[in-house]
N, C-alpha and C positions, 0 to 999 in steps of 0.2 A: 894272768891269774896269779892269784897271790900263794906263800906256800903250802901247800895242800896239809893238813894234821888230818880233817874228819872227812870220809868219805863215804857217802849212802851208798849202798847197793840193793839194786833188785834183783829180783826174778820171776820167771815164770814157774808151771810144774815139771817143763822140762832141762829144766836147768838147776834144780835143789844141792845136787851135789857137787857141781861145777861151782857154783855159789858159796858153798860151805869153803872147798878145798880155796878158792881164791881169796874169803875173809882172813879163814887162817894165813895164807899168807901176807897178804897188807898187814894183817897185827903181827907177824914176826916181823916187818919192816918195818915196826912201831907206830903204825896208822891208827886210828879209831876209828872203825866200820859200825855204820851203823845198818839194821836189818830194814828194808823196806819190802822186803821181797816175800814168796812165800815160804814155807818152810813142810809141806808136803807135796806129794807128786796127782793129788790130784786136780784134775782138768781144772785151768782157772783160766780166768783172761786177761793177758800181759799186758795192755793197756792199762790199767787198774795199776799197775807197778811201772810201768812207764814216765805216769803222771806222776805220782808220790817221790819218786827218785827226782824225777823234772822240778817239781815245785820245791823240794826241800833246796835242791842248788841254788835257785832261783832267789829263792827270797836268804838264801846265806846260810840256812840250817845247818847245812854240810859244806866242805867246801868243792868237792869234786862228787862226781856220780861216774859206777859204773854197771852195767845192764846187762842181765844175760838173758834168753830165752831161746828157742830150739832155734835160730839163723841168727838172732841179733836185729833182725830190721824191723819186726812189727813194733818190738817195746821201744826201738829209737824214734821211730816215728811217732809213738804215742809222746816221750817224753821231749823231742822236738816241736810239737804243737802249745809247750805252757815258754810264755814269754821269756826273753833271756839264758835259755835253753837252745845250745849249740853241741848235738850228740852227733856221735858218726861212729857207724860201724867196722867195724877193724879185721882185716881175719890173718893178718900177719903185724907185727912191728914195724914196719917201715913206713906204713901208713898210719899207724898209731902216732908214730913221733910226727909224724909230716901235718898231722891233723891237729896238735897242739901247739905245732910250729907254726903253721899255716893261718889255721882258722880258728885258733885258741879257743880248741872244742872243750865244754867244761864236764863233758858227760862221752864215755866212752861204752861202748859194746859189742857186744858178738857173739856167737852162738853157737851152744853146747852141744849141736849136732853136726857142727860145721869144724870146729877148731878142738884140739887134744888141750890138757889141761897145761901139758909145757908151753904150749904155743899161746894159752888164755893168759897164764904168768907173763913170758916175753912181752906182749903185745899190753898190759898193763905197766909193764914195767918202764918199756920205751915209751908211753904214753907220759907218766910220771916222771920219768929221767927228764922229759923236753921241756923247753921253754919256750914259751911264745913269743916268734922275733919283733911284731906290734911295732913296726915301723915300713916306712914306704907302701910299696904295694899290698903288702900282707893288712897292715892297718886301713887301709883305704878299702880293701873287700871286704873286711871283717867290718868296718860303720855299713856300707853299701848292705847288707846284709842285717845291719841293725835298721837301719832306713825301712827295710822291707816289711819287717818285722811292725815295727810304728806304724807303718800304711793300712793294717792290714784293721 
């Protein structure tokens, strides 16, 4: 992936403030965050912000996507179903870096009922710090994976 400047964020309703406190920081790392997400807490459905975070990556809007809702897995699943759309849900840093190492995921997430908001920082941060190593084996699951995606 190329170097990340703009990155969409979503949310669900139970993630509004986990969402706030995480844009603010990417823009104190000088990111430009853009809002996909919702911006009250009532009842909405994360899917709906899944896909909007998914397609803006996709088609280049943004350059990176990150997700929040109360676990992280429903809105990655929505935004893993829009083509070229490679999210993974994280609930610590080591898998965050492992996943942009590994599987040069372009959309990151996790969940505001699951992880404190030092641990949402870290686990964005590691995600960002990583590179995708896009050689050997890594490159070869990562098409394997595109492959699937075309079949479908």
């Amino acid at each position: 992936m190329a170097e990340v400047k703009v990155i969409g964020i979503g949310n669900d309703h139970a993630a509004v403030e986990m969402k706030n406190q995480i844009k603010a920081f990417l823009e104190e790392k000088g990111y430009q965050v853009i809002n996909y997400g919702t911006d009250t807490d009532e009842s909405c459905d994360y899917p709906i912000y899944g896909e909007k975070v998914g397609r803006a990556v996709a088609s280049g809007e943004v350059d990176a996507g990150v997700l929040i809702c109360g676990t992280g897995i429903g809105i990655s699943i929505a935004a893993n179903k829009v083509k070229g759309v490679r999210a993974a849900v994280c609930s610590e840093p080591v898998t965050a870096r492992l996943t942009k190492e590994h599987n040069n995921a372009n959309i990151i997430a996790f969940g505001a009922r699951i992880v404190g908001i030092e641990t949402a920082k870290a686990i964005v941060t590691a995600w960002l710090d990583a590179e995708y190593i896009g050689s050997g084996r890594h490159e070869k699951r990562v098409n394997m994976l595109k492959e699937i995606e075309e079949s479908r």
